[in-house]
N, C-alpha and C positions, 0 to 999 in steps of 0.2 A: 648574807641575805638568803642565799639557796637555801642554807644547812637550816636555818631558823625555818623559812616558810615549807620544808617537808615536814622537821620536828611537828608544823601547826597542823599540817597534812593526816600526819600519824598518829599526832593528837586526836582528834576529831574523828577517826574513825574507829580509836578507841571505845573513844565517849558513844559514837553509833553503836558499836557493836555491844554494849551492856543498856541501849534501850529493849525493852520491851514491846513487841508489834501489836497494836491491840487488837486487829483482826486474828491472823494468821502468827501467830511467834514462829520465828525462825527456829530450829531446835539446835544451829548453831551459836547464835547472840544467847540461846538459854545454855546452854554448856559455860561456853566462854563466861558472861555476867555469873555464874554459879548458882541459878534459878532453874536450871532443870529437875525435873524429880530425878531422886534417888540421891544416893553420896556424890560427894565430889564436892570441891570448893571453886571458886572463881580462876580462871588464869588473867595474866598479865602478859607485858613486854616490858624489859627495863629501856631507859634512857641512856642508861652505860655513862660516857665520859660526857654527854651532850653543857650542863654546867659548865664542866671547866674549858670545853672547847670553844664555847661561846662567849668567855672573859673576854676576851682581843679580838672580840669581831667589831668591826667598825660599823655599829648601826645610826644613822644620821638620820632615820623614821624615828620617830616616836611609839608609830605601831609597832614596830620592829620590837623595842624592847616592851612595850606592855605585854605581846606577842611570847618572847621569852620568860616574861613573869608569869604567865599563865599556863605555859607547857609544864614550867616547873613546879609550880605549886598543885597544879593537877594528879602530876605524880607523887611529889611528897603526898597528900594527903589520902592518896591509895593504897602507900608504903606500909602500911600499920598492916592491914586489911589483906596483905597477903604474904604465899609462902614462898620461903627458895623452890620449891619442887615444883610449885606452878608458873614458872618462867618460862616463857616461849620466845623463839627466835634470838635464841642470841648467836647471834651471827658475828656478832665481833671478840669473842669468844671459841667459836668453832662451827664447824658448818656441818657437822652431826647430826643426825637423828635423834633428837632428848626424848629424854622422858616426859617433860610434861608437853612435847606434842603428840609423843603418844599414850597421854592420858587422854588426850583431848580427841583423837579420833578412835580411838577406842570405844569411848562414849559415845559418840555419833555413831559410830558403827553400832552399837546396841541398842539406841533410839531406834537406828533405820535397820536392823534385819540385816546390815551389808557385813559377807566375808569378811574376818581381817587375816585369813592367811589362804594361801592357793590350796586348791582343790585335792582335797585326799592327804594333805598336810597339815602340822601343826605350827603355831609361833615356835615352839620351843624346836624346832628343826630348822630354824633360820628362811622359814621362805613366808616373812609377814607380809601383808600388803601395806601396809600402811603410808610407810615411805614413797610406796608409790602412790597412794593417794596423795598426799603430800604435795611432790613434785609434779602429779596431772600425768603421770604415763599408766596410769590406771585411772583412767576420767570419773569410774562412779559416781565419788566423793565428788569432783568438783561443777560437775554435771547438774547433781541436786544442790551444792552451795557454793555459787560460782563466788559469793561475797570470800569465800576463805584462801581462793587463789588471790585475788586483789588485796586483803588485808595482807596477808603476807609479802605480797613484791612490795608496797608500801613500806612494810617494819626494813624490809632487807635493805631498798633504797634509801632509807632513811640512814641506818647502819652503815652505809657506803660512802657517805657524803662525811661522815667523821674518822675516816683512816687517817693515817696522818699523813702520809705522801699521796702527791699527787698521781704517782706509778700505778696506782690502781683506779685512776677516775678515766673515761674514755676520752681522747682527743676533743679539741675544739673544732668542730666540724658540720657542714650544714646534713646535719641525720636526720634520714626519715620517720615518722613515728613508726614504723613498723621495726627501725632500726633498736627502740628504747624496749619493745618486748621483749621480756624477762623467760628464758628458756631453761629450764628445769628438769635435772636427771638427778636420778639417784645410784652413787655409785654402792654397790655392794659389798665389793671387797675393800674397800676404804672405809665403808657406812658413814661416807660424810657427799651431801650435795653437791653439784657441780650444776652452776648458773653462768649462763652464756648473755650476753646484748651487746649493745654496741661491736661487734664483730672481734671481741676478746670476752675470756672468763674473766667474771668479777668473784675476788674472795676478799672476804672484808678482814676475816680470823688470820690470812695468811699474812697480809703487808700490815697488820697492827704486831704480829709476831715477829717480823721483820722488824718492824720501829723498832719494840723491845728490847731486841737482843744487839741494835746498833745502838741505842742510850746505855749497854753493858759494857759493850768493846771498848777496846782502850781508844786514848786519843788519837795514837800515830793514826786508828783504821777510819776513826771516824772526817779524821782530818781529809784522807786518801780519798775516803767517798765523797765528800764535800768539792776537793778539786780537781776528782773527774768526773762530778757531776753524777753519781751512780743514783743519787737520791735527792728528789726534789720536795719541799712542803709542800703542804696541801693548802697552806696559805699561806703568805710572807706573814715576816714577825714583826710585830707593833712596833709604829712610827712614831712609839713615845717609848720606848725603853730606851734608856741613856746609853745602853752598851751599843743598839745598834745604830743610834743617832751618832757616837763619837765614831763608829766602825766606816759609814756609807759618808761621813766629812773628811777624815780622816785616813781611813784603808787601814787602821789595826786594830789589830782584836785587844778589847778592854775588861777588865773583870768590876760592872759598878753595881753593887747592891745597898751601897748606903753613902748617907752622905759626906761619910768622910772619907770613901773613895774616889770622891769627885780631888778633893783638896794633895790627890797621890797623882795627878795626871802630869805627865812631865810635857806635854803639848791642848792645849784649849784650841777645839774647831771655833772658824769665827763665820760661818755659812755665807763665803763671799764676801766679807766684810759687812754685813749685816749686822754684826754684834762684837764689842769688843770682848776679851778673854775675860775681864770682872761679870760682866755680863752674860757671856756663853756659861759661867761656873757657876752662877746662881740659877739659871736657865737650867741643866744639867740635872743639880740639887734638887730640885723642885721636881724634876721628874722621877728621885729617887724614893718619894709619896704617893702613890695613885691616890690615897683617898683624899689627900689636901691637897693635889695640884690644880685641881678646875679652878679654885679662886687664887690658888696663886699664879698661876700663868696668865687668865684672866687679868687679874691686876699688874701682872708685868706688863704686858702688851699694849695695855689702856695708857702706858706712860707717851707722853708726846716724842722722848728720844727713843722707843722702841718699839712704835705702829709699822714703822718705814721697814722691820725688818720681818715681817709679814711678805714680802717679795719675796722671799727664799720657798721654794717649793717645800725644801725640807723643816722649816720651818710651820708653814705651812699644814700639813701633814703630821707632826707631833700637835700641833693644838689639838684638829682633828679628832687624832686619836685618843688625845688628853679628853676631849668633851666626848665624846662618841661609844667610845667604849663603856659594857655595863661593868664590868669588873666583876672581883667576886659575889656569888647570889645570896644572899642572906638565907635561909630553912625558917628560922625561928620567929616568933610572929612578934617578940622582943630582946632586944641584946639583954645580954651580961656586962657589964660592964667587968674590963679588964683587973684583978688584984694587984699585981705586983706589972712595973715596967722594968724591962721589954715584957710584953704579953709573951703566953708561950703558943699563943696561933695568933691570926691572924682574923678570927671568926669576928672577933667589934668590929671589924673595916667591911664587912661586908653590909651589902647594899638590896633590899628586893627587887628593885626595879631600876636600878645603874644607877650610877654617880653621878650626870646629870641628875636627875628626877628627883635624889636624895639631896641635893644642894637647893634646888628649885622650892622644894617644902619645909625643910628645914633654915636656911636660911636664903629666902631671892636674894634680898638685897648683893649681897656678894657676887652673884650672877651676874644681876639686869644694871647694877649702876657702871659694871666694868665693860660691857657688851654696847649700852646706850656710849660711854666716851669713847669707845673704840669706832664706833660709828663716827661720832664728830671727829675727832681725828683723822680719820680717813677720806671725812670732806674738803679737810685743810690739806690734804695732799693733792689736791687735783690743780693740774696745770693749766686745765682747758682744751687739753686733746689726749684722745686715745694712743698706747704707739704698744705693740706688742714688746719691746724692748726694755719699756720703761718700767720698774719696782716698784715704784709706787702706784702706778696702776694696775699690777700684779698684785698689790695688797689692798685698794679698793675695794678689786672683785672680791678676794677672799673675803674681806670684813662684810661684803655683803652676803655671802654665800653664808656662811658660818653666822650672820646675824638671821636671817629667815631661818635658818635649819634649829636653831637656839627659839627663835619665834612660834616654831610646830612643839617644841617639848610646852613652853611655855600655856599655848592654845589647851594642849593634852591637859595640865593638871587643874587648869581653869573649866574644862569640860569636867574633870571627873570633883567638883567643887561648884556645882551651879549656887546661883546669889539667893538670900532668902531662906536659905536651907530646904530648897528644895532639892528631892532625890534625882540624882544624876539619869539622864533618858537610858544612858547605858552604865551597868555596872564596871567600875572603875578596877582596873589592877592592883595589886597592893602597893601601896610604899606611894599613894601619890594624894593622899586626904592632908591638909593643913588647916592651923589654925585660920581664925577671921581676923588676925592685924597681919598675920603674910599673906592672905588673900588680898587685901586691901592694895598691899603692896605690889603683887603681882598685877592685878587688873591693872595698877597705874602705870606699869612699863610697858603691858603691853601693847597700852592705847600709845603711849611715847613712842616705843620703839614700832609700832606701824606709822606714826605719821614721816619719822624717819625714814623711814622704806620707801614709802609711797610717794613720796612728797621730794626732799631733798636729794636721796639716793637715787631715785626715780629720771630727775630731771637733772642730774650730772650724767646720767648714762645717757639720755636719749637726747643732748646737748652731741655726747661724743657720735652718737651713731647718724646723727646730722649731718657729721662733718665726714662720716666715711660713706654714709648712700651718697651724697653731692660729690666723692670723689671715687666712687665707684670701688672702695677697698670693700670686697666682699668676704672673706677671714674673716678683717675686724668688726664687719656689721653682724657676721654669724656668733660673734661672741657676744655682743653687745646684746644683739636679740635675746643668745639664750638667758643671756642673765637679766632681761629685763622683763622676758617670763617667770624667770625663777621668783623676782619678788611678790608675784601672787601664789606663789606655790599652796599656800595654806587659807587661802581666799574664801569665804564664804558665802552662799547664795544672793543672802541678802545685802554683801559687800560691794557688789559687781556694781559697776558703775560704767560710766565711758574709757574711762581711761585703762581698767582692768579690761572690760571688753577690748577694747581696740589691740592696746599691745598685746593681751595673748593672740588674738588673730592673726595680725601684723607677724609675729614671732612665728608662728606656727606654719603658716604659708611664706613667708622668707625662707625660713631655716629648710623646712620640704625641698624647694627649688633651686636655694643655691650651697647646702651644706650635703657633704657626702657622707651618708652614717654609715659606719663599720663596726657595729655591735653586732650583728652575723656574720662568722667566717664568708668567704665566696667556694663556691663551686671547687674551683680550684685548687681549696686549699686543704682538703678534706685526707687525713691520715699526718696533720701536720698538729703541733702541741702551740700554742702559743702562751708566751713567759709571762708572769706577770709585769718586767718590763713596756710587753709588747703592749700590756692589757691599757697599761696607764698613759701610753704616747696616744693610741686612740680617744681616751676619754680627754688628755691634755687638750685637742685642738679647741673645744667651746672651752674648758674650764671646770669641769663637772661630768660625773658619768651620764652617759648617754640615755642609759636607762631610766636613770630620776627624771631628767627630759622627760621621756616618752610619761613617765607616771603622771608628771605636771599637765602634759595634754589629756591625757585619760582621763585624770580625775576632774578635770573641768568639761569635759567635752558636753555632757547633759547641760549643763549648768548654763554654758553660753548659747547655746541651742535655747532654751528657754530665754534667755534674755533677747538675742535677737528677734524673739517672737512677740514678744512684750513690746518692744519698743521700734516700730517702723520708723522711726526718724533715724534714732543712734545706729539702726540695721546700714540706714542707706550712708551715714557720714564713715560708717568703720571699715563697710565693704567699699567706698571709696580710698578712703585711708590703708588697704590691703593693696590694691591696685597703684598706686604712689609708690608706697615703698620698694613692693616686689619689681616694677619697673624703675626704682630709682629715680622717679622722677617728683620729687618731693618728700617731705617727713610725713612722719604721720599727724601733727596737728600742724597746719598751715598757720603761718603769720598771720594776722589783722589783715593788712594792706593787701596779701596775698590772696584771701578769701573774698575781700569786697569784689576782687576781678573772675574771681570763679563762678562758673555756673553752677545753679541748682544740682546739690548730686540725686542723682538717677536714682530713681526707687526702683529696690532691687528684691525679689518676689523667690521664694521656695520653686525648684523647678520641678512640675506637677509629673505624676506618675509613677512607678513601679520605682524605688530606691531614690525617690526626690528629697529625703528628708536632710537638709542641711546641705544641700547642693543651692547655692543661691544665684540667680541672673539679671542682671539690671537689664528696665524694663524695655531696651532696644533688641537685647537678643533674644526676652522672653518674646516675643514680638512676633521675630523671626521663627525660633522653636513651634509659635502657635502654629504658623503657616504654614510651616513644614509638614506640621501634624495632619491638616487640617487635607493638607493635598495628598489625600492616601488613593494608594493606585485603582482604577478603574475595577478592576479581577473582583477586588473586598465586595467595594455595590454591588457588582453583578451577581455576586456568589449570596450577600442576604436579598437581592430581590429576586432569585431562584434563577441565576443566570450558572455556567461555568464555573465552578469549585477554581481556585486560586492552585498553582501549580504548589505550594508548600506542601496547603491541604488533602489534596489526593494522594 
């Protein structure tokens, strides 16, 4: 997610810096864009490895990967339009002085009249300044365009976040933002930069040099470094490739790139007993396709004897990865079709906008009919009570998680597809336009698979979380909550109703007061690395990363704030129903019988003043609050009827 939202970062400031200012032009963006008078063409920044780095990212947004379809076609279609010699910043590469940064301030320097070598010296006697404009220990340059300090820490951190071990990224650690500023020398007798943050030098050219020449070494060394740990990724390896799936079931290293090295295995994982060996083999198989597996693992799962093994984390986790990742990025705006099989690349299986998105529009059906029975399926597993122990309610939750996160791709390509052939409010990514009989199609799963959400998913969870607020199991209600906010995740203004209003409330003020969130290191832990192990026992305890949480509150947060305003009744029954749960002393929608003996709930009023906005009070303690107000100390009167100034005041 990081590596994507910089790339969108360094995107965008790109694209800024080749606008044109219609008052005042910058006479930096006119260098840069290659609109200044005199010679000179355009400069750039490449992307480097960012494509293939981003194959195995697990993006479970939709923006995410539109997000990456846009970075990249941004740059393909810049690619024509410039040269090797106008590349700037490649820092994964070498940390140098290039040439075409010093094309670039060289020009600036004869726009603006500024030196480019010391005083009473030549360039060609080695004492240019430039470098040090560059790096800021000659502030001239960045003094008059402070935009080309920032553009550059942006391309570099951008660059930094694709090394490939983690040895050159800074500790998890609670750092000040003073800590993330970008310190800049230039050394002279190396003539390559030295950048200092996070309280160590970062070099991106030197540990992508390292990777290099450990993908050369032989085995025994790579082996050595592996089991003393001398080298850690920079992200773990897909929780769909077959080799690491039989490795983390099993504990031995396997060699499976096709599928008739499944049919060589002299032992089949069975995850627990989740799967028999006929079953883990075709399971395995199927992983040995990235671009046919979404519908076929889909269709495996949807079978009534293989929902239940959905329990299995690692199970679990390879579907995930199966729907989640984009895979390879397609360039070309249409395949070739393959001549002769085997292909001699692999360029047909590529995808614009992931493998999801390209299943979605090219054929739903295969998606949404296998996604909808995986859903009922997983209603026919319910017992009638939550129990953290239990697999089938470990595969519940999943099929609900993995049916909403399936529901946001869904929303996305129906957005970029409005009815009637009207043009989209926003322009759409590539790779997500479909015909009008799979439109057809898709609109009708995904009105199915919401009422499924809403509706029967909905009321098996909030059945279970009955049973744990009335017994006080607060764990099991922190999970229940989060996943019974997750099913609005993708919610819409004019969706919001009572029952989305309430449970997100309900959710949001539980989970605040009795769940402990540990997505920021503590104080204490600062110079310490934590593992991606550590990463996934944290997000384990609700069931989902913490962070999507937090996005699910964020991106509704406006949303219920207008609705509470809208509607004074549903304000007072939800902000009652928040008070119940959080005390445990009832559900959030009362029984029949239960409500006839209830009083009127309390009309509960915005609390007025400086930062009141969305702070609510039923109307006993607004009451109180008035009176409070209202009794302000003697000094105040005396001082406006021209009495003694107030001791603050003086």
């Amino acid at each position: 997610v990081r590596l994507v939202v910089v790339a969108t970062i360094a995107t965008l400031a790109d694209a800024v810096m080749r606008i044109r200012c219609a008052d005042v032009p910058s006479l930096l963006c006119l260098n840069y864009s290659g609109e200044a008078e005199g010679p000179g063409d355009a400069f750039h920044f490449e992307l480097g490895s960012f494509a293939v780095e981003s194959e195995d990212l697990q993006l479970a947004s939709p923006e995410l990967h539109c997000a990456r379809t846009r970075v990249l076609d941004y740059f393909a279609a810049q690619r024509p339009h410039h040269r090797p010699s106008r590349v700037l910043f490649g820092f994964e590469r070498s940390m140098e002085f290039g040439v075409a940064e010093e094309a670039l301030l060289r020009q600036l320097c004869l726009h603006m009249a500024f030196p480019t070598a010391t005083h009473g010296q030549t360039h060609a006697g080695g004492s240019s300044l430039l470098p040090a404009y560059l790096s800021g220990e000659s502030r001239l340059l960045l003094e008059n365009f402070p935009e080309l300090g920032f553009f550059r820490d942006m391309v570099f951190l951008f660059k930094m976040l694709m090394v490939p071990t983690s040895e050159a990224l800074p500790e998890i650690c609670p750092w000040m933002p003073l800590d993330a500023l970008l310190s800049w020398r230039h050394d002279a007798s190396s003539g390559a930069f030295v950048v200092s943050a996070f309280g160590r030098t970062l070099n991106a050219a030197a540990i992508t040099k390292q990777a290099e020449q450990a993908e050369n070494s032989s085995w025994l060394e790579r082996k050595l470094r592996k089991v003393f740990g001398v080298t850690k990724p920079r992200a773990p390896p897909s929780s769909a490739d077959p080799q690491q799936l039989v490795k983390s079931e099993l504990g031995v290293e396997v060699r499976i790139e096709r599928e008739e090295d499944v049919l060589h295995l002299k032992q089949l994982p069975s995850f627990d007993g989740a799967l028999r060996p006929p079953e883990a083999e075709l399971l395995l198989q199927y992983l040995t396709v990235p671009y046919l597996r979404v519908p076929l693992l889909l269709r495996f799962f949807s079978q009534p004897s293989h929902v239940h093994a959905l329990g299995s984390a690692k199970l679990q986790a390879a579907l995930d990865a199966t729907l989640f990742e984009p895979g390879q990025w397609q360039l070309e705006r249409s395949k070739e079709l393959p001549k002769c099989v085997p292909a001699p690349s692999r360029a047909h299986l590529a995808t614009p906008a992931g493998i999801l998105f390209n299943e979605l529009t090219k054929s739903p059906a295969a998606v949404t009919e296998s996604v909808l029975r995986m859903v009922e399926l997983a209603i026919e597993l319910d017992s009638g009570r939550y129990s953290t122990e239990s697999t089938n309610c470990s595969a519940i939750l999943y099929v609900l998680r993995m049916a909403v996160r399936v529901e946001g791709f869904i929303r996305s390509v129906l957005a970029a597809n409005p009815p009637d052939g009207a043009p989209p409010t926003v322009e759409p990514a590539r790779g997500l336009q479909l015909d009008l009989a799979a439109l057809g199609k898709l609109r009708r799963c995904s009105v199915a698979l919401r009422r499924m959400l809403r509706r029967e998913l909905h009321a098996l969870l909030e059945q279970w979380n009955n049973v744990a607020l009335r017994e006080r199991e607060m764990s099991a209600a922190c999970t229940l909550f989060a996943h019974l906010a997750f099913v609005y995740k993708h919610i819409e203004e004019d969706e919001i109703d009572y029952q989305a209003l309430s449970t997100l409330l309900c959710a949001q003020v539980f989970l605040g007061n009795n769940h402990t969130f540990d997505a920021e290191p503590d104080l204490a832990s600062k110079g310490t690395k934590r593992s991606f192990k550590e990463e996934a026992v944290s997000d384990a305890a609700l069931g989902m990363p913490q962070t999507e949480l937090f996005e699910i509150f964020a991106r509704h947060r406006c949303k219920l704030l207008r609705a509470l305003e809208a509607n004074p009744k549903q304000r007072n029954e939800a902000m009652e129903a928040v008070v119940r749960t959080v005390t445990c002393t009832g559900p959030r929608v009362l029984s029949s019988s239960r409500a006839a003996n209830e009083l009127e709930p309390r009309s509960w009023q915005q609390h007025a003043g400086f930062r009141g906005l969305g702070r609510y009070l039923p109307d006993t303690t607004a009451l109180e609050a008035a009176t409070s107000e209202a009794l302000t100390p003697l000094a105040d009167d005396a001082h406006f009827e021209g009495g003694a100034p107030p001791a603050d005041a003086a």
